[in-house]
C-alpha positions in Angstrom: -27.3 80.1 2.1 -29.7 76.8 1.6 -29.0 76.9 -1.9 -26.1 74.1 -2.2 -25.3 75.6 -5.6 -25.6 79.4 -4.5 -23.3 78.6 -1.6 -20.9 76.9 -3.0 -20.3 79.5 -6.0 -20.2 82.0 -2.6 -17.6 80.1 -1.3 -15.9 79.3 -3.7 -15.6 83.1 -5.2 -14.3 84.0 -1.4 -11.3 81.6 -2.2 -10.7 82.6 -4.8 -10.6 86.3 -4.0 -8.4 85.4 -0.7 -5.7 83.3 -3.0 -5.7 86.5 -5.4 -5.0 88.1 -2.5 -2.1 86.0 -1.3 -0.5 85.6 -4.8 -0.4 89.7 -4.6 0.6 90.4 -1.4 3.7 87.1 -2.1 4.8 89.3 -5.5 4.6 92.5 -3.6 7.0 91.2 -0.6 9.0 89.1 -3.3 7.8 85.8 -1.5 6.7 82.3 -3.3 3.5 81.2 -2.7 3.2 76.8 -3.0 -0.6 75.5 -3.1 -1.3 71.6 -3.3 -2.9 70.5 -6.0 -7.2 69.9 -4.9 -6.8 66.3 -4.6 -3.4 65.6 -3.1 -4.5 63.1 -0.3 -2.1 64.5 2.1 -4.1 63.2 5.0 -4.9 60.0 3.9 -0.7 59.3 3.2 1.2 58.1 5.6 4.0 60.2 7.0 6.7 57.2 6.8 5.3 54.5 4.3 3.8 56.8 1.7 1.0 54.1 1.9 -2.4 55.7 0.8 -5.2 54.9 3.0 -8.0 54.8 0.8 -10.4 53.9 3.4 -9.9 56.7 5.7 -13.0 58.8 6.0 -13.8 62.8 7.3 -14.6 61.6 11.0 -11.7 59.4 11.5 -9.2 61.6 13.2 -6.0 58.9 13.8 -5.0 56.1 12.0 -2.9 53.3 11.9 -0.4 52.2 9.0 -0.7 49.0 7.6 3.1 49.5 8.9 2.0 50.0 12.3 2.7 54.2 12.6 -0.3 55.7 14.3 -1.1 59.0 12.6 -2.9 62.0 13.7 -5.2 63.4 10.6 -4.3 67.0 10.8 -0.8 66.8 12.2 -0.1 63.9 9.4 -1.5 66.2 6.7 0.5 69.0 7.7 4.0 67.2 7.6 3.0 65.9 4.2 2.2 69.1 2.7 5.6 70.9 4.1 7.6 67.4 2.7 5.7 67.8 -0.9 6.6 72.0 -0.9 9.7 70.6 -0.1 10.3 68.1 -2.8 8.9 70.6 -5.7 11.0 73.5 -4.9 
């Protein structure tokens, strides 16, 4: 797929298809299904602060807190995402 526009209506039509899937397949076994909004900067908030790193970019992979917690990208994002499914049920 060279095409940038091509691919991305590719991929985005595969995500699309796999959260139709999910939202069936969560009715069907009378589960909720929670999905962050696009932009939620889960990664780029800090776990105990709730400071926003704005300057964070896609290659760093830990951080430090302007309140000195060192953070893991993935593992950081993670416990944000369960804390904000948290909050809105």
């Amino acid at each position: 797929l060279r095409n940038r526009r091509l691919a991305r209506a590719v991929s985005d039509a595969g995500f699309g298809e796999f959260l139709r899937q999910l939202e069936y397949k969560t009715a069907w076994y009378g589960s909720t299904l929670w999905a962050a909004d696009r932009w939620y900067p889960s990664s780029k908030t800090c776990g105990d602060c709730a400071a926003i790193n704005t300057g964070l970019t896609l290659s760093d992979r830990v951080w430090t807190c302007q309140c000195g917690s060192i953070h893991q990208r993935d593992h950081n994002a993670a416990r944000n995402l369960l804390a904000a499914m948290h909050a809105a049920t």
